[in-house]
DOSE-937031 format. One record per residue (C-alpha): x, y, z; residue in three letters. Coordinates in steps of 0.1 Angstrom, whole numbers. Layout:
<nodes>
NODE,X,Y,Z,ALA
...
</nodes>
This chain:
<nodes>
NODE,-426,50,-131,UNK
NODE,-457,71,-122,UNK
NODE,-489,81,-149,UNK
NODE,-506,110,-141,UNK
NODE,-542,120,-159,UNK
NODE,-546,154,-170,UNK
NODE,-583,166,-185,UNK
NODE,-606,189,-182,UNK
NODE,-596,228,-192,UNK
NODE,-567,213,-210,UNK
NODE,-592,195,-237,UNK
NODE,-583,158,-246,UNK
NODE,-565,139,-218,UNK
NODE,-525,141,-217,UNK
NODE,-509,117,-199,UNK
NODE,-479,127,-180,UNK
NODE,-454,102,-168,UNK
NODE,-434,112,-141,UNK
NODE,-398,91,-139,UNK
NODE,-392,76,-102,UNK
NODE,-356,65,-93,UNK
NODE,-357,30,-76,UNK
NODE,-328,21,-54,UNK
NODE,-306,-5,-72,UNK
NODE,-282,-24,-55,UNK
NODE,-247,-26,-71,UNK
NODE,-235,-65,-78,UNK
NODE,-221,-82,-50,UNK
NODE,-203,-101,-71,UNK
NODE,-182,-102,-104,UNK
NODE,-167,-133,-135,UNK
NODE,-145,-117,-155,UNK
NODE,-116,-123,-177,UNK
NODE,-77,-107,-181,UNK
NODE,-91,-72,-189,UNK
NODE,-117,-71,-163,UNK
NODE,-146,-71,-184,UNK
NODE,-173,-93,-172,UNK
NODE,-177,-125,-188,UNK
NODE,-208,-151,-193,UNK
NODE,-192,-176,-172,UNK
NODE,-207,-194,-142,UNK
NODE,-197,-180,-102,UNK
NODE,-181,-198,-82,UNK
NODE,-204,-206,-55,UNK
NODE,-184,-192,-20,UNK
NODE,-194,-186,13,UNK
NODE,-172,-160,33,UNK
NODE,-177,-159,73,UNK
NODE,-163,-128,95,UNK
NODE,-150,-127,125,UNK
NODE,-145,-100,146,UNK
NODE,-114,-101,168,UNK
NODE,-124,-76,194,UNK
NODE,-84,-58,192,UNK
NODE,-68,-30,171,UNK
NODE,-61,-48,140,UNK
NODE,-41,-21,119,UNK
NODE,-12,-36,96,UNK
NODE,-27,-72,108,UNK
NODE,-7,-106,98,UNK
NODE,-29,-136,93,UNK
NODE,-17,-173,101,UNK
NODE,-22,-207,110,UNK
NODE,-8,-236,124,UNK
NODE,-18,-271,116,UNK
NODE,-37,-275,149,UNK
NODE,-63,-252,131,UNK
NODE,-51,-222,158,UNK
NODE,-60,-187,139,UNK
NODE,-33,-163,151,UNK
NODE,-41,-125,143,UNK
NODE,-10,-103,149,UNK
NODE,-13,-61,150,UNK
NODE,3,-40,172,UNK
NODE,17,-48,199,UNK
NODE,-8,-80,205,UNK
NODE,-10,-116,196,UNK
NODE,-45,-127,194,UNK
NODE,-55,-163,190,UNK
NODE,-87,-185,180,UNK
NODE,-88,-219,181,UNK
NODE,-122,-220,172,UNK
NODE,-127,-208,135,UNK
NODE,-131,-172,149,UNK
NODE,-161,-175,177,UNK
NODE,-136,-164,202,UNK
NODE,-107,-143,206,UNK
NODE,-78,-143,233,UNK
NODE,-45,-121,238,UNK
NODE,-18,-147,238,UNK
NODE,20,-133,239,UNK
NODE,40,-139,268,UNK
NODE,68,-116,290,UNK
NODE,93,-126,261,UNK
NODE,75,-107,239,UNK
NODE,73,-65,231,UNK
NODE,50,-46,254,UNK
NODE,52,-20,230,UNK
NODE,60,-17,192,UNK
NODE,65,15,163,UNK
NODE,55,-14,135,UNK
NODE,40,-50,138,UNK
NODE,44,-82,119,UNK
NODE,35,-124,125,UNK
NODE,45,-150,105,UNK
NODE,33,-183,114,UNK
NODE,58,-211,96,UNK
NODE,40,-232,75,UNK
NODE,60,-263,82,UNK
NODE,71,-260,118,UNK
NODE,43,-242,131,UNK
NODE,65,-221,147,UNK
NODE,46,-188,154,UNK
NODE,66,-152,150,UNK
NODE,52,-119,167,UNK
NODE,82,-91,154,UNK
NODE,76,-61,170,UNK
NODE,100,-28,160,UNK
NODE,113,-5,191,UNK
NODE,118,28,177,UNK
NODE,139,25,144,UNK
NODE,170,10,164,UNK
NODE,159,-26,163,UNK
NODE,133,-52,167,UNK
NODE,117,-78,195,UNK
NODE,110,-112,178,UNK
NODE,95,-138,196,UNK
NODE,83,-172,191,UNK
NODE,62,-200,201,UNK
NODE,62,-235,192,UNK
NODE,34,-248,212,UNK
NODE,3,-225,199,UNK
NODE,11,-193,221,UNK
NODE,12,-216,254,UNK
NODE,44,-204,262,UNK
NODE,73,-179,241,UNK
NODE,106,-171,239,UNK
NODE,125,-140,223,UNK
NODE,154,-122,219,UNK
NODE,149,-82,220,UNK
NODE,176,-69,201,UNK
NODE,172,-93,168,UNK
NODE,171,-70,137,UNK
NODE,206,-79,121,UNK
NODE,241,-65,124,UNK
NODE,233,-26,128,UNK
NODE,206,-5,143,UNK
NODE,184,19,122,UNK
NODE,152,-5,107,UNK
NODE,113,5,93,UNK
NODE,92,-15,76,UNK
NODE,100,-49,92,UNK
NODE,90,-81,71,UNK
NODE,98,-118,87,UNK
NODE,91,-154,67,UNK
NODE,103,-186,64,UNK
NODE,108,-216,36,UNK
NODE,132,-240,23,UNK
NODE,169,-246,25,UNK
NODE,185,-250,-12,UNK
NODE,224,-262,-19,UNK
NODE,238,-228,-32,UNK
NODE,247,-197,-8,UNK
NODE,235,-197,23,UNK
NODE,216,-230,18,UNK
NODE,250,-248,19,UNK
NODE,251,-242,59,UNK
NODE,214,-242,55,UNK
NODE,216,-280,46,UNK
NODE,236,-285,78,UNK
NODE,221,-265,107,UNK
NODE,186,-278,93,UNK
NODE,191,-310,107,UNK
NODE,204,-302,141,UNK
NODE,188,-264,148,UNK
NODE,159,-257,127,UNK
NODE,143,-272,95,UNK
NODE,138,-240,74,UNK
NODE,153,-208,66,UNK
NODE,142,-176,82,UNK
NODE,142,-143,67,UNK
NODE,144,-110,85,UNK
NODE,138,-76,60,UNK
NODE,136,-40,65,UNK
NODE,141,-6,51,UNK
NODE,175,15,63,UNK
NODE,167,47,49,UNK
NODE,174,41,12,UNK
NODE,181,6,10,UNK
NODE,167,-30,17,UNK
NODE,184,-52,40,UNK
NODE,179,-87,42,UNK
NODE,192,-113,68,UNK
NODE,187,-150,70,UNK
NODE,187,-170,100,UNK
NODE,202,-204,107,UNK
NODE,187,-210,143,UNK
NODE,145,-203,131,UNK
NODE,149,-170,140,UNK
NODE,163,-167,173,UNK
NODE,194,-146,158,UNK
NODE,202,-127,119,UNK
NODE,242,-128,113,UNK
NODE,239,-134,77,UNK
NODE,233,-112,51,UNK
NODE,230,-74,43,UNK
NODE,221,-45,18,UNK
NODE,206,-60,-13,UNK
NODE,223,-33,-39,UNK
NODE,208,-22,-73,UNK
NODE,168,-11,-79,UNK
NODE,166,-12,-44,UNK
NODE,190,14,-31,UNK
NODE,183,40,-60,UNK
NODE,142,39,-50,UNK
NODE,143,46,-10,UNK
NODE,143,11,-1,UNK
NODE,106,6,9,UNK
NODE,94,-29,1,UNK
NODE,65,-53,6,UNK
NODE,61,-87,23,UNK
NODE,85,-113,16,UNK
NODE,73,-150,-4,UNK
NODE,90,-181,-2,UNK
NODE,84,-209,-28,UNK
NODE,88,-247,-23,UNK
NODE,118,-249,-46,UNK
NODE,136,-225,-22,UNK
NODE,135,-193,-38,UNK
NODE,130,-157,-19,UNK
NODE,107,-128,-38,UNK
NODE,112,-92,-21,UNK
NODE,86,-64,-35,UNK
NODE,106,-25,-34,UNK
NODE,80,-1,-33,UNK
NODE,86,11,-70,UNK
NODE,73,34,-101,UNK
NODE,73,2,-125,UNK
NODE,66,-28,-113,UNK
NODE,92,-48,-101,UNK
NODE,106,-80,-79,UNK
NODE,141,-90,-60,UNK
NODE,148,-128,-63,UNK
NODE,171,-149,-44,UNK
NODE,180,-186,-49,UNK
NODE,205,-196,-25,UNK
NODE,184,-182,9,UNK
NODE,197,-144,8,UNK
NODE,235,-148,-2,UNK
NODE,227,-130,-38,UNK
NODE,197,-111,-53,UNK
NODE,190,-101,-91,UNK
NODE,160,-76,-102,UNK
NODE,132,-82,-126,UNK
NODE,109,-57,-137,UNK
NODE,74,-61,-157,UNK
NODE,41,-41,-158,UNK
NODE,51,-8,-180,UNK
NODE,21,-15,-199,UNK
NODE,2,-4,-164,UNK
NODE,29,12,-145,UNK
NODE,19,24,-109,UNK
NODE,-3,51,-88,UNK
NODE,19,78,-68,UNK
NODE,17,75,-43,UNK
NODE,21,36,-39,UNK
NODE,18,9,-16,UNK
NODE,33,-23,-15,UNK
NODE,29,-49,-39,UNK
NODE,27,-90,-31,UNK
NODE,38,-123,-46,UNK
NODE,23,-156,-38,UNK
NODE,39,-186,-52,UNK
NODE,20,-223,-56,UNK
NODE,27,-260,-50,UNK
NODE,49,-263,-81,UNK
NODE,69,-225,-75,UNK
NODE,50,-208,-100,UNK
NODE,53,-171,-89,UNK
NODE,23,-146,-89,UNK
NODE,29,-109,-85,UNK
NODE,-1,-81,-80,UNK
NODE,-1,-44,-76,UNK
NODE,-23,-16,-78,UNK
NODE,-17,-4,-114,UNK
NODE,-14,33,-128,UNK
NODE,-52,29,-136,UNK
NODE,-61,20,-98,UNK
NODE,-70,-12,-109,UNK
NODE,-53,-44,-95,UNK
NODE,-28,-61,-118,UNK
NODE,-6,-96,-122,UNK
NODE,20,-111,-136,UNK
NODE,32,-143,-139,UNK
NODE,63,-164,-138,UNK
NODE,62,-200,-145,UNK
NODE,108,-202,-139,UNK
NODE,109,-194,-107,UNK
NODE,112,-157,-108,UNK
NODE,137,-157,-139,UNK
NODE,112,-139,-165,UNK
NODE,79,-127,-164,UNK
NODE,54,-121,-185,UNK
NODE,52,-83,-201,UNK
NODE,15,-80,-208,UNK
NODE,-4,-75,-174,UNK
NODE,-34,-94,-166,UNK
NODE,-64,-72,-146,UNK
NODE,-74,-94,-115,UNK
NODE,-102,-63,-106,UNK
NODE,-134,-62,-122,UNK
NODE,-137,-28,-144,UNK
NODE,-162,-14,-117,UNK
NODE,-136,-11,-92,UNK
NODE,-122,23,-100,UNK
NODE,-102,24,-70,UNK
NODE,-80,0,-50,UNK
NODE,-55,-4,-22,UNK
NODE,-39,-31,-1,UNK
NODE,-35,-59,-23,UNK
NODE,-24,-94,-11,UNK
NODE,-23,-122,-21,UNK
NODE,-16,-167,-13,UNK
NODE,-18,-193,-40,UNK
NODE,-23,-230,-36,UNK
NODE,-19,-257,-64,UNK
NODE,-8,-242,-100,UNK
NODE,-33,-215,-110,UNK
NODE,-50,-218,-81,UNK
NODE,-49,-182,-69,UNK
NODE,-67,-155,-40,UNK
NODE,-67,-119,-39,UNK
NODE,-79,-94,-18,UNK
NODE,-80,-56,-18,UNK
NODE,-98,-23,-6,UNK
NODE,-120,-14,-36,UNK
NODE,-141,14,-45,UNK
NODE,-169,18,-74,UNK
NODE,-179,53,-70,UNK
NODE,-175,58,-109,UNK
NODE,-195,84,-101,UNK
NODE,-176,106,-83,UNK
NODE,-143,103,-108,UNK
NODE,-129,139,-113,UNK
NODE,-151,156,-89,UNK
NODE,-130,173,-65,UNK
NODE,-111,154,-44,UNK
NODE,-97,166,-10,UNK
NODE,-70,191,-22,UNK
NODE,-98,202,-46,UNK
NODE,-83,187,-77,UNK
NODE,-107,161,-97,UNK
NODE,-103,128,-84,UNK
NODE,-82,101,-104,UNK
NODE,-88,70,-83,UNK
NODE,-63,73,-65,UNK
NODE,-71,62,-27,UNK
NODE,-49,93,-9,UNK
NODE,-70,119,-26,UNK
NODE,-106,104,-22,UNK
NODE,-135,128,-19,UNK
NODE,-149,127,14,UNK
NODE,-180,105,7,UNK
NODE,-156,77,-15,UNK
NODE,-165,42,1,UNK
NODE,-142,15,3,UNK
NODE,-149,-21,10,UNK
NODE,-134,-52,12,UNK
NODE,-131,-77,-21,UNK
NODE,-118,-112,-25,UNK
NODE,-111,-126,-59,UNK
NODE,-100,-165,-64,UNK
NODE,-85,-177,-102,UNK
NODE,-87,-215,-104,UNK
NODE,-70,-210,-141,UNK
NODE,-44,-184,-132,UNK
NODE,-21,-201,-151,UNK
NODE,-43,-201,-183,UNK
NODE,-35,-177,-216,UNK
NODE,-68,-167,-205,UNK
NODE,-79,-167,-170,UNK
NODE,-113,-163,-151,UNK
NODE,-117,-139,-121,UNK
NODE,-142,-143,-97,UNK
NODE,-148,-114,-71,UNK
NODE,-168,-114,-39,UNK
NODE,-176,-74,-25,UNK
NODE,-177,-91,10,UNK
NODE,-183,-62,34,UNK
NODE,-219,-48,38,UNK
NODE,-207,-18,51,UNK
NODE,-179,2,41,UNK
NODE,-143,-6,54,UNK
NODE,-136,30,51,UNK
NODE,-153,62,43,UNK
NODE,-132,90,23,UNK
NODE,-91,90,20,UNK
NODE,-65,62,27,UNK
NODE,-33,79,38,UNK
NODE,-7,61,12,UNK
NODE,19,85,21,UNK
NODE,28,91,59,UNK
NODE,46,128,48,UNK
NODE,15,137,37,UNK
NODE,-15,121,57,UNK
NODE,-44,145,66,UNK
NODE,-65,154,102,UNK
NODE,-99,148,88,UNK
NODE,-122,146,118,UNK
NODE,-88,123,129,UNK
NODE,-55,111,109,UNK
NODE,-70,91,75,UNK
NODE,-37,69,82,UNK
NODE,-62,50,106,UNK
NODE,-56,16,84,UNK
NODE,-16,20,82,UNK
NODE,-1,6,55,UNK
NODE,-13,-34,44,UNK
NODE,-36,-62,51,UNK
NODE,-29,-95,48,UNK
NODE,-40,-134,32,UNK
NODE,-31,-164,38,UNK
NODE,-42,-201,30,UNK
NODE,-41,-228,55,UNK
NODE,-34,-265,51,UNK
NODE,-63,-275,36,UNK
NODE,-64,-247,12,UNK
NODE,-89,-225,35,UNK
NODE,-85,-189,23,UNK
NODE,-81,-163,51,UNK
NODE,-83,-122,51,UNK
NODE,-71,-100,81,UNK
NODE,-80,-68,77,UNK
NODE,-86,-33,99,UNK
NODE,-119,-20,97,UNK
NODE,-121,17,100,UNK
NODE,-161,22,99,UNK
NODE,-178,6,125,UNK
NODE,-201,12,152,UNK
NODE,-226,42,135,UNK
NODE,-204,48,106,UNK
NODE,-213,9,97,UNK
NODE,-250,15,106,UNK
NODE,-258,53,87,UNK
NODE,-266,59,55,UNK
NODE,-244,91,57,UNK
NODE,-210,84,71,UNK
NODE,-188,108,67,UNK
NODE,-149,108,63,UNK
NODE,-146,116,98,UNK
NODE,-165,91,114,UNK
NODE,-142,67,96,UNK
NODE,-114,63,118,UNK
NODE,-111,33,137,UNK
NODE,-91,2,129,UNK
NODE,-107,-29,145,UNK
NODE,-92,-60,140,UNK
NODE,-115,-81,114,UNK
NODE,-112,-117,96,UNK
NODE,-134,-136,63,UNK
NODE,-121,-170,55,UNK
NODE,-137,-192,31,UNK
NODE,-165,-210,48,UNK
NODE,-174,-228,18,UNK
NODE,-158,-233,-20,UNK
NODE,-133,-248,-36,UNK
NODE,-101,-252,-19,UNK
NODE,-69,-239,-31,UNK
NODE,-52,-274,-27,UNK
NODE,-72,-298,-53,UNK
NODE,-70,-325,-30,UNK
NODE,-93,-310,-6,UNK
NODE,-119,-303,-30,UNK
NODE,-151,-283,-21,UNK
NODE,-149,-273,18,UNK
NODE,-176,-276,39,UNK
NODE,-181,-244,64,UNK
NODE,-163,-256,101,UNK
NODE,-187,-237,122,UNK
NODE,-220,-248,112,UNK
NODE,-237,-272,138,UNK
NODE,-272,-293,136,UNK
NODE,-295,-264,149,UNK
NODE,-287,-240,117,UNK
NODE,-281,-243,85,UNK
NODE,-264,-221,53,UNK
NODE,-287,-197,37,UNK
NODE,-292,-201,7,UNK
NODE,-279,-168,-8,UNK
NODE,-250,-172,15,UNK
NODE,-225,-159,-8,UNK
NODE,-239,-119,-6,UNK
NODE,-243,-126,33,UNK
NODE,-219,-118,58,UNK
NODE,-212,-137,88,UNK
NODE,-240,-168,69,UNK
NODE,-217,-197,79,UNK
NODE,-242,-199,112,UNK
NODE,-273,-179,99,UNK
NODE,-302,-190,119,UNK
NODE,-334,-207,104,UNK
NODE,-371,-203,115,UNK
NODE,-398,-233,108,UNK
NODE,-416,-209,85,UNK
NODE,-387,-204,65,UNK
NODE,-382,-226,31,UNK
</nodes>
């Protein structure tokens, strides 16, 4: 605030004051409880290093192997780090896709058998795998099931049970490979699953999964595996809703929750992460834009009715969500988030005020990239704690959430495709792939614009330093520090701070 004196020909002195906006800047980071409202309760202190992995990384898969390996999977490339991120290299072999219309990686998180899926056309898909850390692969290039006509490819892995499927399961695990692997995709109004007996090198088994499915057009999310063997499939849905399977893919039943919430249109995919113990957690953008969960503590059987709100009320807009879980209650999320309150019902880009929703944002919406951990999930009532991680935005202006309907704004706004991904490791290390689509001057101007948003460059945060998921592991200490630096100490609103260098002069 400014005073001004005024005297003189005006008599006694007046002051004036003159009001001076000061640049605030928003929270990096949020506690809040099942409503999103913040909360008096204590961050948890986190560090979160990036890593940029030099490749296209639209619709990226995240994994690793217990070597510690970081495998980044996007179109048509396998990229590996075996360094926590410092370095990058292209790994896939000749028995791998040159070429792909959709991407997907799964690394198995017992065998460390690493998948790179790769779909020609819709007619059928390339899998390959490597068991030796992308040393050397082998494939088979027509390995998409019984009949030809597949989008939306999903591959992932987990235990045999004794019912279905898991009968022969029980058998071949023991002289083929150890755990089941599951093949999905989207045949123009339905979801077909197949399951694997041989780790993936062929899909006999299996087929249409009939009901919600084939009445909703068949589009679905990732799939989850939980310890006790059962299967979660996500369809792309107005309410809320998950596929279950507990004999490996021979049968399926529905369960629905989130009315209370419902869902955007248009949507994205939703996710479940299950933990140690097969408690199952599934999270969706709800009708409010906000990013919801459920819970189910039977294995998929019920779930609970009232919706929890993992994003803090400030994030008035969200997209992408994923999610992994670790020991019960011990749960990570990440999203595209926006909190330009501000611009809520000003046009948005078919001139109609803006809702939230991410496929109409007004030109000058940001997006960046959040991470939210629960350690009390499980609780009646749970603590969120949210990390804005990016410094500059992921993407300026629309996300296309509808591929019939994507817009040419300075380029396509479908320049991040359709997911990101998370995964935890085997000590409980949380890690984010993601596709940047502002870098280079949009990341360095004050005034980006929509259309200098369109890239899609392959980009990772992992925990450098917080609790672990797994309770064993405790508090982990950041794997790329060395003796010549040390963290900062606001490290947890710094990017890339896991090596941040420090001069004598500094305290």
């Amino acid at each position: 605030m400014v005073t001004m004196s005024l005297s003189g020909c005006f008599g006694d002195e007046i002051v004036i004051e003159e009001v001076v906006e000061e640049d605030v800047e928003q929270p990096r980071t949020f506690v809040t409880d099942k409503t999103g409202a913040s909360i008096d309760v204590p961050l948890i202190d986190m560090t979160f290093q990036f890593s940029d992995v030099g490749e296209t990384g639209k619709e990226p898969s995240i994994g690793m192997t217990s070597t510690g390996c970081i495998f980044f999977i996007a179109m048509e490339k396998v990229m590996r780090s075996c360094d926590y991120g410092a370095t990058w290299e292209e790994v896939q072999g000749p028995a791998c896709s040159f070429t792909t219309s959709d991407p997907y990686g799964w690394v198995d998180p017992v065998t460390d058998r690493v998948f790179n899926v790769q779909m020609q056309g819709l007619e059928t898909s390339w899998i390959c795998w490597s068991d030796d850390d992308g040393e050397t692969w082998s494939g088979n290039p027509h390995d998409s099931g019984t009949t030809p006509i597949n989008d939306h490819i999903k591959l992932a892995s987990g235990p045999w049970t004794s019912a279905g499927y898991g009968a022969l399961g029980q058998i071949t695990s023991n002289a083929i490979y150890e755990t089941a692997v599951y093949y999905c995709y989207n045949k123009i109004v339905g979801i077909f699953c197949y399951t694997s007996f041989d780790g993936g090198a062929t899909f006999e088994a299996g087929g249409q999964i009939v009901g919600l499915a084939t009445t909703n057009g068949g589009l679905h999310g990732a799939i989850s595996t939980a310890p006790d063997g059962t299967v979660y499939v996500t369809p792309r849905v107005e309410t809320p809703s998950v596929i279950v399977s507990k004999d490996n893919g021979f049968t399926w039943f529905t369960r629905t929750m989130g009315e209370d919430v419902g869902t955007p249109y248009p949507r994205k995919n939703s996710e479940i992460s299950t933990d140690t113990a097969s408690n199952a957690y599934h999270v969706w953008t709800g009708g409010d834009e906000g990013v919801y969960l459920s819970r189910s503590t039977d294995s998929g059987e019920t779930w609970e009715q009232e919706s929890i709100r993992i994003s803090p009320v400030e994030v008035i807009s969200s997209v992408f969500p994923q999610t992994d879980a670790g020991d019960p209650g011990r749960i990570a999320v990440t999203y595209l988030g926006s909190e330009n309150a501000e611009l809520l019902n000003e046009s948005n880009i078919d001139g109609n005020p803006w809702d939230g929703n991410a496929h109409y944002a007004p030109n000058n919406v940001t997006y960046h990239l959040y991470i939210t951990y629960s350690l009390n999930a499980l609780d009646p009532e749970p603590t969120f704690h949210t990390y804005r991680v990016t410094d500059d935005p992921v993407q300026v202006g629309s996300i296309c959430l509808n591929s019939g309907d994507c817009r040419d704004i300075g380029g396509s706004n479908r320049n991040l495709l359709d997911f990101n991904d998370l995964h935890i490791d085997r000590e409980g290390r949380v890690y984010v792939a993601f596709a940047d689509g502002c870098t280079g001057d949009c990341a360095s101007s004050n005034n980006s614009s929509a259309q200098d948003s369109r890239d899609g460059r392959g980009s990772v945060y992992y925990l450098a330093q917080g609790p672990s998921l797994l309770v064993d592991y405790g508090d982990l200490s950041p794997v790329m520090a060395n003796p010549e630096t040390e963290l900062a100490e606001d490290c947890h609103v710094v990017n890339q701070c896991a090596t941040v260098d420090r001069s004598e002069e500094e305290d």
